[in-house]
C-alpha positions as CSV (number, residue, x, y, z in Angstrom):
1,X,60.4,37.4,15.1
2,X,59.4,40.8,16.3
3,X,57.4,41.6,19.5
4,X,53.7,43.4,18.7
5,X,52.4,45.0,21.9
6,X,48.3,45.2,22.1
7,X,46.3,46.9,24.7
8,X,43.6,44.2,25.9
9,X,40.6,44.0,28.7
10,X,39.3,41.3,31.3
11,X,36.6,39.4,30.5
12,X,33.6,38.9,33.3
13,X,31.1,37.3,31.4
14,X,31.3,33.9,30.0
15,X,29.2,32.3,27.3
16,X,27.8,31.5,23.8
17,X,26.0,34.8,24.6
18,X,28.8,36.8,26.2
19,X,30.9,35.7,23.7
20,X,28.9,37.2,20.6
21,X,28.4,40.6,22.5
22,X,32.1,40.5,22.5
23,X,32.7,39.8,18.9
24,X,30.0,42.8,18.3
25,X,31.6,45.3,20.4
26,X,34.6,44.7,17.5
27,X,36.9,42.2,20.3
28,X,38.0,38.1,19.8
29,X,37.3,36.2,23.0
30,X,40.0,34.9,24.2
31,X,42.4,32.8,27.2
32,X,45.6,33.0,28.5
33,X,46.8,30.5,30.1
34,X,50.1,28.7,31.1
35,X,53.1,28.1,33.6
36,X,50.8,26.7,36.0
37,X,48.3,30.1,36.7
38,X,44.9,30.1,36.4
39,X,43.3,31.1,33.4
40,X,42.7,34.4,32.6
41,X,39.8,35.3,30.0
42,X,40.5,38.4,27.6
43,X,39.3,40.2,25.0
44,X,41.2,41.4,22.1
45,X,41.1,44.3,19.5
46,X,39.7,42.2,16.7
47,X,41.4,44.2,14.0
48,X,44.8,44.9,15.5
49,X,45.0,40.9,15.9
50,X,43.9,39.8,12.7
51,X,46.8,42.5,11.1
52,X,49.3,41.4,13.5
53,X,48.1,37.2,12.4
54,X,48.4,38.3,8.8
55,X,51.8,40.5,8.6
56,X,53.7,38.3,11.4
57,X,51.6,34.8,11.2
58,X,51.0,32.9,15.0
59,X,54.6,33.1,15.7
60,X,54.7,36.8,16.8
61,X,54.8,37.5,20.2
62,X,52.6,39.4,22.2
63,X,53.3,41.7,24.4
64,X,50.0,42.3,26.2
65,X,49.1,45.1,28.5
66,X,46.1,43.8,30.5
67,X,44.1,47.1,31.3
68,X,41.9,46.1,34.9
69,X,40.2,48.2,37.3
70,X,43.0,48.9,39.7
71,X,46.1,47.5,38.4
72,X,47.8,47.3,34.9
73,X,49.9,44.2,34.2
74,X,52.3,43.1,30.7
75,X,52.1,39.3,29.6
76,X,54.4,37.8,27.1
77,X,52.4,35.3,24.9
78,X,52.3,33.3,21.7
79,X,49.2,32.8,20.0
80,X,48.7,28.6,20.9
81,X,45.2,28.3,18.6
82,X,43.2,30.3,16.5
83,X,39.2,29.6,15.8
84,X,38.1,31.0,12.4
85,X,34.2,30.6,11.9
86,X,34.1,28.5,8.9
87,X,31.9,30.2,6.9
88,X,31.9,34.2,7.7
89,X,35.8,34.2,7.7
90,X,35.7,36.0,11.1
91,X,38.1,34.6,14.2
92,X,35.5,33.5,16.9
93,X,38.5,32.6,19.6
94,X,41.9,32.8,20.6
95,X,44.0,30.4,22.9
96,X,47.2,32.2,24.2
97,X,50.5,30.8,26.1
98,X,52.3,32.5,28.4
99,X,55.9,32.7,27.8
100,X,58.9,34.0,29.4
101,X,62.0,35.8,28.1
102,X,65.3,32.8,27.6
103,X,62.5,30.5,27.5
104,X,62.1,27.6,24.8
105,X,59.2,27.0,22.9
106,X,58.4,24.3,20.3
107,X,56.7,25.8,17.2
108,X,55.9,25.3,13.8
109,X,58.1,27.5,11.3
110,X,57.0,28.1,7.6
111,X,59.2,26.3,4.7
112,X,59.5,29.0,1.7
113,X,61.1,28.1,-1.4
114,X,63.5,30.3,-3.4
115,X,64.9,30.1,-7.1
116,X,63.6,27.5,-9.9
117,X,64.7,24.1,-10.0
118,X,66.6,23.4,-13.6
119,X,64.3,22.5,-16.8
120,X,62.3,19.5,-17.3
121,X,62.0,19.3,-13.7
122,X,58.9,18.6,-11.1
123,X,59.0,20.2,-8.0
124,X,57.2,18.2,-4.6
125,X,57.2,20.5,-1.4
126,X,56.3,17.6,1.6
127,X,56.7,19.5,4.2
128,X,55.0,23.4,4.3
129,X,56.3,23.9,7.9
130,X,58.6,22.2,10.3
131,X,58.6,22.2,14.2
132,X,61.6,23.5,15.9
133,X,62.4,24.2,19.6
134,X,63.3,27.7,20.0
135,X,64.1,30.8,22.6
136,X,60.4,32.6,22.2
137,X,62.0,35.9,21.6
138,X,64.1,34.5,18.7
139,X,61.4,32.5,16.6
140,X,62.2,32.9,13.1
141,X,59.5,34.1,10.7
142,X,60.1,31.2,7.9
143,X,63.1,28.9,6.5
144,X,63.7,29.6,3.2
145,X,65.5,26.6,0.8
146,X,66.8,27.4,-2.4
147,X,66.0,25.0,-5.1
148,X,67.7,27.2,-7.7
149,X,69.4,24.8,-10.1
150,X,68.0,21.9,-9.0
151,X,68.7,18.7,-10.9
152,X,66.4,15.4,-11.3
153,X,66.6,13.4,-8.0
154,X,67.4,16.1,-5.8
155,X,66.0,15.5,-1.8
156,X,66.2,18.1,0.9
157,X,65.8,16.4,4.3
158,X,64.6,18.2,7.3
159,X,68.1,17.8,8.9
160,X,69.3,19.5,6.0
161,X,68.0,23.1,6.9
162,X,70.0,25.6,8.1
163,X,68.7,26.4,12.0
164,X,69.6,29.6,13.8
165,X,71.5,29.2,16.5
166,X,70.4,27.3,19.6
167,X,67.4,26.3,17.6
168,X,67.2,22.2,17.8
169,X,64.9,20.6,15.7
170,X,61.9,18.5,16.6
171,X,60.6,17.1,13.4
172,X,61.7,13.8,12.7
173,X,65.2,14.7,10.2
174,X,64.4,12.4,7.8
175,X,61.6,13.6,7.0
176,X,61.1,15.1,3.3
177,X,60.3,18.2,2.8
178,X,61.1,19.2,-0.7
179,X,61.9,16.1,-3.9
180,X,62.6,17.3,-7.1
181,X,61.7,14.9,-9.9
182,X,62.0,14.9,-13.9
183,X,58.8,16.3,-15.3
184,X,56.9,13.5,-17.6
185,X,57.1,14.3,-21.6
186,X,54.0,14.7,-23.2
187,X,54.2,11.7,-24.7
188,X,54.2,9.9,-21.2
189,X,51.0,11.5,-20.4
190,X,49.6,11.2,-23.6
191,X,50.5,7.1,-23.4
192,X,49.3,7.3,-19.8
193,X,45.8,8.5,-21.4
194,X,45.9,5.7,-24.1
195,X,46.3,2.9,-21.5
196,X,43.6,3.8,-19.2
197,X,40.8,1.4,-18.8
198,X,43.6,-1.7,-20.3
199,X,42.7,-4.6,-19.4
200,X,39.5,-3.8,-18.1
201,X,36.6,-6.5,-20.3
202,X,32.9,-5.4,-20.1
203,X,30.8,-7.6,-19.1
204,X,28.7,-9.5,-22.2
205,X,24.6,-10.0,-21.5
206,X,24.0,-14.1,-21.6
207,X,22.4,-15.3,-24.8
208,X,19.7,-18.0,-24.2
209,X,22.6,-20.4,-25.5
210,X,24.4,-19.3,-22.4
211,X,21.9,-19.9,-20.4
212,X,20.7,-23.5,-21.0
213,X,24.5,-24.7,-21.2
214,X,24.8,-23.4,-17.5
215,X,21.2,-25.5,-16.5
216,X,23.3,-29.0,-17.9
């Protein structure tokens, strides 16, 4: 995973208010916080974040040059949370954590597959990401399986994918994150479709017969 450096600012004011002047001025609020300093309240180039999200996902680290009135400082950080207004699409917030170079982080690494499984088959992915612990300079961007060939019956485990080295994993390795089963024939779907609603009996009306048996 490759390093993205940004230029970012202090923030002084705090707020529902502060925060959309922010998001006006074209910045994300946002904090960084972590290894036991205090928090520190930023704003971020909206656009230059929401490219580095989109080409690198929340994996890329940040190398952040925190512009302040008399001093300059770098922070390395990995995007923790990202707030996305759910309607306008826009990102309201941003939660970064502070990381330092040879230290382990525990993130959540995209599953891609590769290849096609073999005919007649149906192909279940479980699992779009796993968590692994990992040196924060050396996060992978994705692990990708190949299914090419696969047969009826095939199961890739979590424990089965390849891990860079000094990667361990955290999910739990028997979890399932891709089963490849035989695709039903159209005439299993189409006897599926004829059997719905067996069994089921509709309710008759009672005839005045019915009734006056049920009074003796």
């Amino acid at each position: 995973m490759s390093e993205v450096r940004l230029t970012v600012e202090p923030r002084t004011e705090f707020g529902k208010g502060a925060a959309r002047r922010t998001r006006r001025s074209g910045k994300i609020p946002a904090v960084l916080y972590g290894h036991g300093v205090e928090p520190r309240h930023l704003s971020l180039p909206a656009l230059e974040f929401a490219r580095v999200v989109r080409e690198n996902g929340q994996n890329a680290v940040l190398t952040l040059d925190v512009a302040g009135s008399n001093e300059k400082s770098t922070e390395l950080a990995l995007t923790k949370t990202v707030t996305v207004h759910p309607l306008k699409n826009y990102i309201e917030h941003v939660d970064l954590l502070v990381v330092h170079r040879g230290e382990k982080v525990t993130v959540d690494v995209p599953v891609v597959l590769t290849g096609e499984a073999g005919p007649g088959t149906l192909v279940n992915q479980d699992l779009d990401t796993i968590q692994v612990e990992v040196e924060a300079l050396h996060i992978p961007e994705q692990f990708e399986v190949s299914i090419d060939g696969a047969e009826p019956g095939t199961q890739i485990l979590a424990s089965q994918i390849q891990l860079p080295q000094g990667a361990s994993l955290v999910t739990d390795p028997e979890a399932m994150v891709v089963a490849i089963n035989e695709a039903p024939t159209e005439a299993a779907m189409e006897a599926e479709v004829d059997t719905e609603g067996a069994g089921v009996v509709e309710e008759q009306p009672e005839t005045p017969e019915d009734e006056s048996s049920n009074e003796s």
